[in-house]
C-alpha atoms as an extended CHARMM CRD file, in Angstrom:
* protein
*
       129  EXT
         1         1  UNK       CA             14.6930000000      -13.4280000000       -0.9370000000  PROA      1               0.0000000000
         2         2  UNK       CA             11.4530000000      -11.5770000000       -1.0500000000  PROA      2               0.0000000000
         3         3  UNK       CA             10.6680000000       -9.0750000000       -3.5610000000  PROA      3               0.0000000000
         4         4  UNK       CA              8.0080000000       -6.8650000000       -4.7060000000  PROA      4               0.0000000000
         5         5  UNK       CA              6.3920000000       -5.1060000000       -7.3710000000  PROA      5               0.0000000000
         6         6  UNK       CA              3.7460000000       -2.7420000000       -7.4270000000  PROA      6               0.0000000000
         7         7  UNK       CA              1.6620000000       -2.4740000000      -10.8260000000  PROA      7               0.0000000000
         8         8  UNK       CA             -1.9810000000       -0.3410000000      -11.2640000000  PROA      8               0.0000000000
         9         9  UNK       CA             -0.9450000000        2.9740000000      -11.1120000000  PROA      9               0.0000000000
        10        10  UNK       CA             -1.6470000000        5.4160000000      -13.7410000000  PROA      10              0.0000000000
        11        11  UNK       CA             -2.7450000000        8.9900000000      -14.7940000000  PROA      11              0.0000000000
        12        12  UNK       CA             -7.2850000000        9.3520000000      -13.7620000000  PROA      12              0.0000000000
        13        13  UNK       CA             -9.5000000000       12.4110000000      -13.3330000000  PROA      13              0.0000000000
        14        14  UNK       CA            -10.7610000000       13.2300000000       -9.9340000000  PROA      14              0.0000000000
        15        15  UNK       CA            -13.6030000000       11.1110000000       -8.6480000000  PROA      15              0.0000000000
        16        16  UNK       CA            -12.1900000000        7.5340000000      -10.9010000000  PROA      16              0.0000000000
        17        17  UNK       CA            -10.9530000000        4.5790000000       -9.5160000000  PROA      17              0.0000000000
        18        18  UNK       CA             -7.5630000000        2.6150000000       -9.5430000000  PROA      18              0.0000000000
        19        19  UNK       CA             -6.4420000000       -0.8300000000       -8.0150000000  PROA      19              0.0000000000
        20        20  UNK       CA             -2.6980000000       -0.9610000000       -7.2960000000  PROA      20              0.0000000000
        21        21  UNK       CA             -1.6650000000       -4.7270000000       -6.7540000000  PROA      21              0.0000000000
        22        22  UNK       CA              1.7110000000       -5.6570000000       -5.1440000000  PROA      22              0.0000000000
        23        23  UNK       CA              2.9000000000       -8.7660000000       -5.8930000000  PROA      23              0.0000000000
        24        24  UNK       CA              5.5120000000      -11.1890000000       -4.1400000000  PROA      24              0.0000000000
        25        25  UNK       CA              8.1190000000      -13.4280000000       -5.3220000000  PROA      25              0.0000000000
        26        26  UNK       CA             10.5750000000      -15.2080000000       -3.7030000000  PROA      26              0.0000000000
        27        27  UNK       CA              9.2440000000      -15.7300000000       -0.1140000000  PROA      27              0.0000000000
        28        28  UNK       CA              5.4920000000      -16.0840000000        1.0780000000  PROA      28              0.0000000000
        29        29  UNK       CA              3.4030000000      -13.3020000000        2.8420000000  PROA      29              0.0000000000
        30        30  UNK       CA              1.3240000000      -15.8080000000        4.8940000000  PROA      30              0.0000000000
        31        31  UNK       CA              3.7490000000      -14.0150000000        8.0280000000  PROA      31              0.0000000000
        32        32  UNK       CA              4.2380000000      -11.0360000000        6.8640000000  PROA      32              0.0000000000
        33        33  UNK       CA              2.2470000000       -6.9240000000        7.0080000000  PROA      33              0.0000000000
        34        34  UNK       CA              2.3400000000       -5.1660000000        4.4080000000  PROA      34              0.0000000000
        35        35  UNK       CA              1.8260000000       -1.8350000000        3.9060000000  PROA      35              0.0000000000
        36        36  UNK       CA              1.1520000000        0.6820000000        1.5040000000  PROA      36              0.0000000000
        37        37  UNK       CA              3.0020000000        4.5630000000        1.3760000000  PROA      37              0.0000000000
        38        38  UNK       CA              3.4240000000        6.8190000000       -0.9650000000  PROA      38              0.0000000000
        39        39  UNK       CA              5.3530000000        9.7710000000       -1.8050000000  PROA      39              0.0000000000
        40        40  UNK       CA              3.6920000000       13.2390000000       -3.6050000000  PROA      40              0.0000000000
        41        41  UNK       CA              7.0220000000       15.6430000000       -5.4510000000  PROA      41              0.0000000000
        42        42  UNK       CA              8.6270000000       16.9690000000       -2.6860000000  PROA      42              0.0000000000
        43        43  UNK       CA              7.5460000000       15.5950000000        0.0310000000  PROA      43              0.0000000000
        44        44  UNK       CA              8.5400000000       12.5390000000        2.2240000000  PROA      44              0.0000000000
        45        45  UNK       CA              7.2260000000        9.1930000000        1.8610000000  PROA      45              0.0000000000
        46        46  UNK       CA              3.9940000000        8.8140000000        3.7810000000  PROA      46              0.0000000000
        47        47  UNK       CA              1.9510000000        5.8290000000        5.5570000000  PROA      47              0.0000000000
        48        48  UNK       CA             -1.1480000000        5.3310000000        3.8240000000  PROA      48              0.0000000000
        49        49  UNK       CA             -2.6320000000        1.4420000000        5.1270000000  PROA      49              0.0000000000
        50        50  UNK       CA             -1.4330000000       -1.4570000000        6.1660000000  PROA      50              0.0000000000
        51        51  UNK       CA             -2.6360000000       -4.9120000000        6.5410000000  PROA      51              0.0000000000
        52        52  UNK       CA             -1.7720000000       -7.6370000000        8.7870000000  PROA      52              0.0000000000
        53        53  UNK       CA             -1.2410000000      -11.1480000000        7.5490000000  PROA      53              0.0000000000
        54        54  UNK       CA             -4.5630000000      -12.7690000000        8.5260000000  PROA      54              0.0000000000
        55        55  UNK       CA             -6.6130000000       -9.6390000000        7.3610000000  PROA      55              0.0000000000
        56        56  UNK       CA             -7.6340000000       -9.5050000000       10.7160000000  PROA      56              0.0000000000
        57        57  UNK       CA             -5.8380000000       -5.6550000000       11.1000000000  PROA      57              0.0000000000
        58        58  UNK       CA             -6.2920000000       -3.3240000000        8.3990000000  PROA      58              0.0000000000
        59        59  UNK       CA             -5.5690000000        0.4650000000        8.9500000000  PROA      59              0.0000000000
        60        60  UNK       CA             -5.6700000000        4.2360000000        7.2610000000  PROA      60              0.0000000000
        61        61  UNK       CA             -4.2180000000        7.2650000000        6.7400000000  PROA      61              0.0000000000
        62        62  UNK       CA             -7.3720000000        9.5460000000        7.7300000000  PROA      62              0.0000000000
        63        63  UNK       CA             -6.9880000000       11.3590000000        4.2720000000  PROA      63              0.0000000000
        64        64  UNK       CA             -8.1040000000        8.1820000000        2.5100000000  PROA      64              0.0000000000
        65        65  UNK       CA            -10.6760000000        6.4220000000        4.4660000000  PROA      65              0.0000000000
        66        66  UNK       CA            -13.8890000000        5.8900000000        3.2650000000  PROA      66              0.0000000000
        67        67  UNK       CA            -12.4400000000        5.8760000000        0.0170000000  PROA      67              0.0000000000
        68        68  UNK       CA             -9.3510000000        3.1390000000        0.0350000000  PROA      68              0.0000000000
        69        69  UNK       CA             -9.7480000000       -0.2920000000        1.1050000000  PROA      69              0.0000000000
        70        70  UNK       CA             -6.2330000000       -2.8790000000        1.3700000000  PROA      70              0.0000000000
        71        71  UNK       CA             -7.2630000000       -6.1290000000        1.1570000000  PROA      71              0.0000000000
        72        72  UNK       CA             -5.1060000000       -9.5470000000       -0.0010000000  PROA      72              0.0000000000
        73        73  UNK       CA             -4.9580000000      -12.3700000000       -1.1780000000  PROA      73              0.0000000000
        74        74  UNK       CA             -1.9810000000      -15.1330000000        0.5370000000  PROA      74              0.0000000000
        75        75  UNK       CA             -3.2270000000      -17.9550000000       -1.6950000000  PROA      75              0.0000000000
        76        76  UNK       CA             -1.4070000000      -15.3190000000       -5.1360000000  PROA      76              0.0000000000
        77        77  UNK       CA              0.8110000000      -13.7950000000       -2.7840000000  PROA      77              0.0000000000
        78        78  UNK       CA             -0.7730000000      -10.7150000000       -3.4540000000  PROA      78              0.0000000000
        79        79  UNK       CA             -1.6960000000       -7.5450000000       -1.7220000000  PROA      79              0.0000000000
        80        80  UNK       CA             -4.2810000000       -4.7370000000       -3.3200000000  PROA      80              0.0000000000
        81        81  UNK       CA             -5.4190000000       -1.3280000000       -2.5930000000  PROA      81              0.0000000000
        82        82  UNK       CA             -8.5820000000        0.0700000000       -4.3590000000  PROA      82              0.0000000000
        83        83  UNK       CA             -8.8950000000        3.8980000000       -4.3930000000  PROA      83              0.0000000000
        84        84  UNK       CA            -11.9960000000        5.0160000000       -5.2810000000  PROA      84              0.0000000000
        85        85  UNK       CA            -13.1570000000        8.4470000000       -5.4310000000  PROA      85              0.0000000000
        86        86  UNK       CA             -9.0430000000        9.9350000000       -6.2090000000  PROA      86              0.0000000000
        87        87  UNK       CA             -8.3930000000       13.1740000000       -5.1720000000  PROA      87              0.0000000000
        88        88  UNK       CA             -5.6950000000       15.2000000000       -6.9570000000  PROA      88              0.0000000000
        89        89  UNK       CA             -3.7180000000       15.2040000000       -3.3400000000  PROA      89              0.0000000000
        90        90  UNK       CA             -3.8020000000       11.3250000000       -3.8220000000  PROA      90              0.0000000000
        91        91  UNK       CA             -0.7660000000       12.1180000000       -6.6940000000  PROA      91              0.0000000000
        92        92  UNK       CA              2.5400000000       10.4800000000       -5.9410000000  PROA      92              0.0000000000
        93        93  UNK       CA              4.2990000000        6.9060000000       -6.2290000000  PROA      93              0.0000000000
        94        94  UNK       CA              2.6670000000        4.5350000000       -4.2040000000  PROA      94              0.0000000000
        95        95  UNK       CA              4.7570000000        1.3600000000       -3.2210000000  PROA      95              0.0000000000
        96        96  UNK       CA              4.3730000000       -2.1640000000       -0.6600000000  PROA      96              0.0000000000
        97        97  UNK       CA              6.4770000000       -2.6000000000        2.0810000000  PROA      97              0.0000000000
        98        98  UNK       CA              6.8400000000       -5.9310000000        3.7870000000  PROA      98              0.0000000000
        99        99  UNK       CA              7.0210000000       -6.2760000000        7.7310000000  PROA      99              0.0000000000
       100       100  UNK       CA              7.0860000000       -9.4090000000       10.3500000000  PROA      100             0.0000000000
       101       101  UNK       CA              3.8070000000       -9.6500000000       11.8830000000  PROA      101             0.0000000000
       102       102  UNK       CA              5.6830000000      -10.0420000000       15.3260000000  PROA      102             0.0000000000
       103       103  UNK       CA              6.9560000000       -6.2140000000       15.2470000000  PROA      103             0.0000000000
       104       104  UNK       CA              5.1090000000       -4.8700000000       17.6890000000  PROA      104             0.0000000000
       105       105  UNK       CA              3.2760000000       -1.8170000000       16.2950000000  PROA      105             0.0000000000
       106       106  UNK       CA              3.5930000000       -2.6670000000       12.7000000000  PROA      106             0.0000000000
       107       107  UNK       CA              0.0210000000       -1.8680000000       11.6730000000  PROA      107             0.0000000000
       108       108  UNK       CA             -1.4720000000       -0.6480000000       14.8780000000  PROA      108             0.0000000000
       109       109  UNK       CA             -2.2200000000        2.9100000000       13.2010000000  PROA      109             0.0000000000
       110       110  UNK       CA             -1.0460000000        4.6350000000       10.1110000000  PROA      110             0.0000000000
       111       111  UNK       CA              2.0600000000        2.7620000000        9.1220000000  PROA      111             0.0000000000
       112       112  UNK       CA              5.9220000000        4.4120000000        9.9720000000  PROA      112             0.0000000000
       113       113  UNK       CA              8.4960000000        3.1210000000        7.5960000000  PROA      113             0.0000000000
       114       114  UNK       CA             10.3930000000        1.7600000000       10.0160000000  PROA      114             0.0000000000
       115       115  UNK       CA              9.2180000000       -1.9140000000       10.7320000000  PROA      115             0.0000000000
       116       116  UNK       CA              8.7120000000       -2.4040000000        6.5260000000  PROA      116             0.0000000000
       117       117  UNK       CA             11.9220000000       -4.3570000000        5.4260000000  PROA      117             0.0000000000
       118       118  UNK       CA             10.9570000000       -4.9320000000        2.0570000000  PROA      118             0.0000000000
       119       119  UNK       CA             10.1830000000       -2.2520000000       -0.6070000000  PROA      119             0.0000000000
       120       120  UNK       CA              8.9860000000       -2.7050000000       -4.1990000000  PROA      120             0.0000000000
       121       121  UNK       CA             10.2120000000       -0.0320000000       -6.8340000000  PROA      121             0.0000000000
       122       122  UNK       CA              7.1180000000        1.8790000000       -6.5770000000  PROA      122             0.0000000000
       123       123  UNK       CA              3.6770000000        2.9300000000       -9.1840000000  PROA      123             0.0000000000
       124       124  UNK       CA              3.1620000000        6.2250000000      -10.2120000000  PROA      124             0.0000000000
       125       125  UNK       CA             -0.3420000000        7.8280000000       -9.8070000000  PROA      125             0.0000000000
       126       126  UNK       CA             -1.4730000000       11.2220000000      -11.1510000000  PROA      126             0.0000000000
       127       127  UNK       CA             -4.8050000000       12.6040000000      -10.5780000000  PROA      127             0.0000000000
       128       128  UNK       CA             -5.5560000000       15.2390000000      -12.4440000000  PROA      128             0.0000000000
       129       129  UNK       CA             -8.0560000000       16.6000000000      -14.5670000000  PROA      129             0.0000000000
């Protein structure tokens, strides 16, 4: 059974950098999207990226490009997503959810929660000054 946990997250100023991994166990991602959401106090969980399982499809929320990049790495069964240049809107738990490639839509924008079987507990990140 697959699961997965985010790690990276922690409390930066405005303008640092952070690199939240997510990390599977129990199944391989060589077929599988992930995708990375997050969820600010209050509010509902939101896409943020997504990548497919080649690489070959990566996507963004428009409130992070240019300054978030998702990239992995099948060979560690690992996915990553480096946020540079953190706002203090970028606050909130950040977790990987797991898809099948095949669902059609998965990652063809900003990702929806609903194709992403697979959740790990989640990382907290706080920008602040």
């Amino acid at each position: 059974q697959l699961q997965l946990v985010e790690s990276g997250g922690g409390h930066v100023h405005p303008g640092e950098s952070l690199r939240l991994s997510c990390a599977a166990s129990g199944f391989a991602l060589d077929d599988l999207t992930i995708g990375w959401f997050r969820q600010a106090p209050g509010e509902e969980r939101e896409g943020v990226s997504c990548i497919s399982s080649s690489s070959r499809i990566t996507q963004y929320a428009d409130s992070v490009k240019g300054r978030f990049t998702v990239f992995r790495d099948n060979a560690k069964n690992m996915v990553y997503l480096q946020m540079n240049s953190l706002k203090p809107e970028d606050t909130g738990v950040y977790y990987c959810g797991a898809g099948w490639d095949w669902y059609a839509g998965i990652c063809a924008g900003v990702p929806t929660e609903g194709p992403y079987g697979d959740w790990g507990p989640g990382t907290q990140v706080t920008v602040a000054s």
